[in-house]
N, C-alpha and C positions, 0 to 999 in steps of 0.2 A: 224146283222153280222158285221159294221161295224164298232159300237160300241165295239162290242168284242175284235175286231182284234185290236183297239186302244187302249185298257186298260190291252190287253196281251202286248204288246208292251211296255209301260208307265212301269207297273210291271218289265217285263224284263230288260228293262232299270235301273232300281231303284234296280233293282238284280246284275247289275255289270254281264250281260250278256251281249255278244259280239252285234255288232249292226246288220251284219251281220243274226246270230243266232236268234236276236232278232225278224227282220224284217219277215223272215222264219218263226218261232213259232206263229205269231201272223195271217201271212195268211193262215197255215194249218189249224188253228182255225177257219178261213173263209172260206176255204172248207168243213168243218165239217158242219159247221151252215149252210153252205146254200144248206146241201145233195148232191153239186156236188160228181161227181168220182174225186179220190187222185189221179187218172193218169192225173189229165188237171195239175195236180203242177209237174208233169217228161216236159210234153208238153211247157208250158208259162216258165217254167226256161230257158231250151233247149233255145226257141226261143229269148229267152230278150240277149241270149250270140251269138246266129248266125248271127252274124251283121256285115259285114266285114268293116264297119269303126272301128269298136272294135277290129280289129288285133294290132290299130294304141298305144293302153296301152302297151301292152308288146313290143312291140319294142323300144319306148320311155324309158322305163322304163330300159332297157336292154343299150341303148344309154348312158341313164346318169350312171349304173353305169362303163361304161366302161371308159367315161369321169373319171369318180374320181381313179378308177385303173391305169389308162394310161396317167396322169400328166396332160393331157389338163387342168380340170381343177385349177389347180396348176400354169399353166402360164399365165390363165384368172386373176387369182388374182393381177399376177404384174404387167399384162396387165394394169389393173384397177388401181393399186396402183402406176403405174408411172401416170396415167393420174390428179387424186383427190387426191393422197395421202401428196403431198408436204403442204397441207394448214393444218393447226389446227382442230383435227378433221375429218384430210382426212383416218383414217382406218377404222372409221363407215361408211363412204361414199366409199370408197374401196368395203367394204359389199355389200352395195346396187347394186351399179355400178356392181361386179360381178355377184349377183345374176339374175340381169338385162338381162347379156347376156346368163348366162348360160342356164337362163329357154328358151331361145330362138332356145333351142335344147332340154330338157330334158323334159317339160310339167309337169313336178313333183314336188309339194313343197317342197315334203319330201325327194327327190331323191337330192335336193337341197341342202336342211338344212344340210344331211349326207355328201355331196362331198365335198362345200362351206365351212359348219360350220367345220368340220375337220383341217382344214388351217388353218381359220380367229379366229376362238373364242380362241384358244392358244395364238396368236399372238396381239388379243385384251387385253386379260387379262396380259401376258408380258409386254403390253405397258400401263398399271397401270389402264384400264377400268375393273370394279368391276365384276367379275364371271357372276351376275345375270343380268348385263345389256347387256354383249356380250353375253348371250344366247337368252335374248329377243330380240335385235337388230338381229340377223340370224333367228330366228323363224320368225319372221315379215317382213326381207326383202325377205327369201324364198317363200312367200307369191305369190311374183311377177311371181313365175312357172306357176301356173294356170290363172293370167291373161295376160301376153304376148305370145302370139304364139309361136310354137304350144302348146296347152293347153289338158289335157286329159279330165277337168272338160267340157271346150267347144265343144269336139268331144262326151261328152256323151249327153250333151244340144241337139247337133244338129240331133242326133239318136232319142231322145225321144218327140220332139216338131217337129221334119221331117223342119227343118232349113239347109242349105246350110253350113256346115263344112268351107269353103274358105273364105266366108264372113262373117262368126264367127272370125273367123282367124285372118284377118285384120283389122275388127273392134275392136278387142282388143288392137290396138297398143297403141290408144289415152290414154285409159284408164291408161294402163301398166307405160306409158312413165308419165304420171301424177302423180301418186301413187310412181312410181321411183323418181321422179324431188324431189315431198314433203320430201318424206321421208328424201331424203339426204341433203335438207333444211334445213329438223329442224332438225337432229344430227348436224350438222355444227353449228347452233344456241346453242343448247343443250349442245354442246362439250364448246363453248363457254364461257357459264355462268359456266359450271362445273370446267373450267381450266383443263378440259381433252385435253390428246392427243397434245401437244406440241411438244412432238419428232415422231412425228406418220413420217414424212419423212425419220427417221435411216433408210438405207438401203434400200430406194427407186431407183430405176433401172431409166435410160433414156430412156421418152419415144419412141426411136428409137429401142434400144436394144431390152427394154420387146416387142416392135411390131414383133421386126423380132423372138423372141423366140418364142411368142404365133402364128403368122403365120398361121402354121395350124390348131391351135384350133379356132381361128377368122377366118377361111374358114367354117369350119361347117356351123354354123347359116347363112352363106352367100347361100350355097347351097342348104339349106333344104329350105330357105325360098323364095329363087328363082328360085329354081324348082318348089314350089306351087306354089306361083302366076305369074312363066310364065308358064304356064302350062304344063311342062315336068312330071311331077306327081302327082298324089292326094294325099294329107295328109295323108292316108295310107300310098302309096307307100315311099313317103318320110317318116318315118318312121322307114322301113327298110334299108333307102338310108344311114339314120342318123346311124343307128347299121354299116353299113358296113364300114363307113367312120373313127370313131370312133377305131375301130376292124383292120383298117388299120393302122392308126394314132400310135394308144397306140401299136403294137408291131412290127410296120416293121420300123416308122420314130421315135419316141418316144425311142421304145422299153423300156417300161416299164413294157408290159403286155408278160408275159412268158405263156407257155401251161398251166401249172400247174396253173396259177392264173384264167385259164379260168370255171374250176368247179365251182370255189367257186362264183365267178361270174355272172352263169349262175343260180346257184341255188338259188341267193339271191334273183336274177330276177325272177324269177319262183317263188318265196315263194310272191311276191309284188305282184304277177299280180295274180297271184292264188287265193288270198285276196279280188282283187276287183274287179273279176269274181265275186267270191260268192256273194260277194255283190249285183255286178250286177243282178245275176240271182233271188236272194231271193227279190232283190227291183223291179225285172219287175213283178213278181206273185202276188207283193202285191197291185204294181199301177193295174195291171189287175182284179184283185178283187175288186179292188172299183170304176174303171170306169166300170165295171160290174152291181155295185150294185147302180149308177147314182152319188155318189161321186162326183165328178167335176161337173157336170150339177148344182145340188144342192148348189153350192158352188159358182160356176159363178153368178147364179142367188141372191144366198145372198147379193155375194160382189157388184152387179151392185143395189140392193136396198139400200145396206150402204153407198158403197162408190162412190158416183154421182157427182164426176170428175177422169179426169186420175190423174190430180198431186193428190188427195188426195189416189186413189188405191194402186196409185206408195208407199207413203208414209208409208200406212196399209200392203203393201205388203215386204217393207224393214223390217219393225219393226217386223214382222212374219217371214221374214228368216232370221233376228239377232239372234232370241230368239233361232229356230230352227238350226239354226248352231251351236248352241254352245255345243247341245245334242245328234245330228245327224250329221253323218259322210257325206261330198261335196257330193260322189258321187252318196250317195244313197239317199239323199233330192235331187239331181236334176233328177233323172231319176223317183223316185215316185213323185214330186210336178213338174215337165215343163208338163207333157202332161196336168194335173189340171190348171195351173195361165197361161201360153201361151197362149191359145184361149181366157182368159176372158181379156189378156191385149190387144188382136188383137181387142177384142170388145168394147174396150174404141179407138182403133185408135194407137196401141203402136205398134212399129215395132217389130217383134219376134225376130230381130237381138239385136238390143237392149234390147230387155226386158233381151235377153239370158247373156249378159254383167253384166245387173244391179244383175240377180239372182249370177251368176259366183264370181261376186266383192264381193258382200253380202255374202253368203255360205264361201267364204274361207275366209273370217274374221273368220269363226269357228274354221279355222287351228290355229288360235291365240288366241280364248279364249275358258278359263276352262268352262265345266271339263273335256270334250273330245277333246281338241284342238290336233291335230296328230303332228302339227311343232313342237310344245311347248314340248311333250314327246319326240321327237327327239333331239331338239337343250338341253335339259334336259341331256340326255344320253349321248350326248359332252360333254357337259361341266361339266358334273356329280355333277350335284347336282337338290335338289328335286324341282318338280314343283312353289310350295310355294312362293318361294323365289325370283321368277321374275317376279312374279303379280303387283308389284308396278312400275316396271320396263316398264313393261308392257301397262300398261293406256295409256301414253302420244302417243306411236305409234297405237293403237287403236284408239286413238280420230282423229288422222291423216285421217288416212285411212277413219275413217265415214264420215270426212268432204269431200276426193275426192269423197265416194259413192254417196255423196248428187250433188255434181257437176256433175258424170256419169251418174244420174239418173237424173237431171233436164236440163242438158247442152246434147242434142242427138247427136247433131253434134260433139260431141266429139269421139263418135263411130261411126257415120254413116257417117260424114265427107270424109273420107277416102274410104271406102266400097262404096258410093256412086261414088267417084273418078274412082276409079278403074273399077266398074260393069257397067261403068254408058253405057245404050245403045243407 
């Protein structure tokens, strides 16, 4: 059965079938095989969506595009751009620097790339950086949605491995804040040698000004984030705090956001979270299928005969969800592969907070490389121009990134640091 459902999959895949549809197709095939009734696939879909930390996607998702309809993020930009912008270099780091905070409310890379890159990659390329390097440079630095808090990729972790969402949460900061720092490192380095971006200060705002313009979009992230961890509400609820705030912002102080702008809004939202529902529900039937069919057990048991330490699991374990990220879409490699690798990393001694970090870091590197990468066809669709062409552009922020992975995954204390702080009883 198991075999089936993995070579239905593989095919689908290699059909330019949705991953989605894919995922689906391959476990009704595993219903088939194994003579259950096709009512347990209405039952295990239903159930992989009845999660009410999973209210916490479409709100999110609804948040950040309100954010890009209602200017907030548009004054995050010069927020950012008075702070880094005056140095050589300083409109890649601009990037960064906004994407930083924005994800600190939207949990979306993608929700990112759309809001962010719409500003920034015009304004890149007017200021003489090459088409294909301002759309790599926002695919990569939207990256930082799903690992700085709130994250959606980390509220599905903590659903499927039965992990503490709060301490997901701020165990990400380390990571996020690393991956942030590098990145805007080497473009400063990289702008450098390029003799790019000399005038990147035209039109940079005082950082007094852009402070008091941005104001209330720099309250956002202040309140979603300290409402969760002082406990005034769960990451759900904040969530919805972040839609309301946002929905205040953009048409009563902003007034950006008119009635009329609110359909198209709602429907886009709707069409994003409707996506990774399905996802969801066809990747819970499929994980249930094969922890059914002893899948994980089988696999635990492998990995602890091959791999006979943690640092070397850890390392087997990256290099398997590089590969698998790059074909398989974050949300649905982590809701079928955490309830599988979670327990076999707890049985080397790996903390599940952690381990959920290393998976989260790893997986949305896939947001950035071919041939499924979702940022890359996004920041694409800005910038309009084909995939292809930002591959090379591409490498040097890729190698980035694996080198913080390898630090996330051998340095614990860079996540747990923090969590431990805060939880500590």
């Amino acid at each position: 059965m198991t075999t089936g459902m993995l070579l239905t999959m593989v095919l689908c895949f290699a059909l330019s079938v949705s991953v989605a549809v894919s995922i689906g197709l391959s476990a009704m095939l595993g219903i088939q095989l194994s003579g259950a009734n096709m009512l347990i696939s209405v039952k295990e879909m239903f159930s992989s969506i009845n999660k009410f930390p999973l209210a916490a996607i479409p709100f999110f998702i609804l948040a950040g595009n309100l954010m890009e309809t209602g200017g907030i993020s548009r004054r995050l930009v010069e927020f950012a751009k008075s702070l880094v912008g005056g140095v050589q270099g300083g409109l890649p780091m601009t990037c960064v620097l906004t994407c930083m905070i924005f994800a600190a409310v939207s949990g979306s890379s993608v929700a990112t790339t759309f809001a962010i890159g719409a500003i920034l990659i015009p304004a890149l390329i007017k200021h003489g950086y090459p088409t294909a390097y301002a759309a790599a440079l926002q695919a990569t630095s939207a990256e930082l949605g799903v690992i700085i808090p709130p994250s959606i990729p980390m509220i599905l972790y903590g659903v499927s491995a039965e992990v503490s969402i709060g301490e997901l949460f701020i165990a990400g900061f380390g990571p996020g804040l690393l991956i942030g720092g590098a990145l805007m490192a080497f473009v400063y380095v990289y702008c450098k040698i390029k003799g790019w971006g000399k005038s990147d200060g035209d039109g940079r705002l005082s950082v007094g000004r852009a402070t008091w313009q941005a104001s209330w979009a720099l309250m956002m992230p202040v309140i979603i984030l300290g409402g969760i961890y002082g406990g005034i509400f769960t990451p759900t609820e904040a969530s919805a705090v972040a839609v309301a705030y946002a929905l205040i912002v953009g048409m009563v102080i902003y007034r950006e956001i008119g009635v009329k702008d609110l359909y198209v809004i709602l429907r886009k939202s709707v069409l994003s979270s409707a996506v990774i529902m399905f996802i969801i529900a066809n990747a819970g039937l499929f994980a249930f299928l094969i922890t059914r069919a002893g899948v994980p057990e089988a696999i635990g048991h492998w990995l602890e005969a091959v791999l006979k330490s943690p640092a070397m699991f850890l390392l087997g374990v990256n290099l398997a969800l590089f590969i698998i990220g790059m074909f398989i879409e974050t949300s649905a490699a982590i809701i079928v592969l955490a309830p599988i690798l979670a327990p076999v990393a707890m049985h080397f001694g790996i903390d599940p907070v952690h381990f959920g970090l290393i998976m989260v870091v790893n997986l949305a590197l896939g947001m950035i490389t071919p041939p499924f990468g979702v940022n890359l066809f996004a920041a694409c669709t800005v910038a309009r121009i084909s995939l292809d062409r930002i591959v090379v552009h591409l490498i040097p922020f890729v190698l980035v990134i694996l080198a913080c992975l390898m630090v996330v995954t051998y340095v614990p204390g860079l996540s747990l640091g923090l969590r431990d702080l805060v939880y500590a009883k």
